[in-house]
N, C-alpha and C positions, 0 to 999 in steps of 0.2 A: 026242788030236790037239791038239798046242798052236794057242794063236791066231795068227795074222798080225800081227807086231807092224811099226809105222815106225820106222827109224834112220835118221840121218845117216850115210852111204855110208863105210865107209873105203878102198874103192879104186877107186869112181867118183869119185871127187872133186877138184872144181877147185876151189873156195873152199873151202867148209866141208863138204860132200856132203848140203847138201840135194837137191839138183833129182838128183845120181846117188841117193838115197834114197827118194824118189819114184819115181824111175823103176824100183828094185828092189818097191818095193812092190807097182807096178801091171805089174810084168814087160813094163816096154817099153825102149826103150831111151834112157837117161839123155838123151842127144842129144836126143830130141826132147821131152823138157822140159824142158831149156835154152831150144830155139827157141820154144815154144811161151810160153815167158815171157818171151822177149826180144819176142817177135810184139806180144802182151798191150800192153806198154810201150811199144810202137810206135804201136798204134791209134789214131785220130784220136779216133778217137769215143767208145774206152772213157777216152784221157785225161780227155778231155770229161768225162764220167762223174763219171770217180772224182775232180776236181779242184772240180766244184762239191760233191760230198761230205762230203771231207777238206780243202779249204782248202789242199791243197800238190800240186806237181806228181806226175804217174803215175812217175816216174822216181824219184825221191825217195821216194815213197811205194814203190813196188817194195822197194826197199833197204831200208828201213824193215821190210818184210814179211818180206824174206830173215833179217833179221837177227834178227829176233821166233823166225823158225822156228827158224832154228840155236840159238838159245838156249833153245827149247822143246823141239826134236826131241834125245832122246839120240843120243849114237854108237853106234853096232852094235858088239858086242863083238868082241873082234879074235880069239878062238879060234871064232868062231862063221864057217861056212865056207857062204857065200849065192852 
């Protein structure tokens, strides 16, 4: 049995297919981990947080994170059918 591996999404995807690549990994559906990170970025409190942290806004920082991933996470091969 192979392992479970993470890709970037190639047919969930709206930017890069991180969050549809997540959401294939944890078999839910891509949508609500968009929302679930748009929510994240929204919070008062985890801005809060994460802002005396990092030194930079939750929003800013978000993209930052997206952007870390997408260059992290490969793309899922495209004969490979998920």
């Amino acid at each position: 049995m192979e392992p479970k591996r993470l890709y970037r999404s190639v047919k969930n995807k709206v930017l890069c297919g991180v969050c549809g690549g997540i959401g294939e990994y944890l078999q839910v559906d891509p949508v609500m981990i968009r929302l679930i990170w748009v929510l994240l970025m929204l919070l008062q409190s985890w801005r809060h947080l994460f802002q005396s942290f990092m030194g930079f806004s939750l929003v800013g920082g978000s993209l930052v994170l997206y952007i870390i991933a997408a260059v992290i996470i490969p793309q899922a091969p495209k004969d490979e059918t998920r």
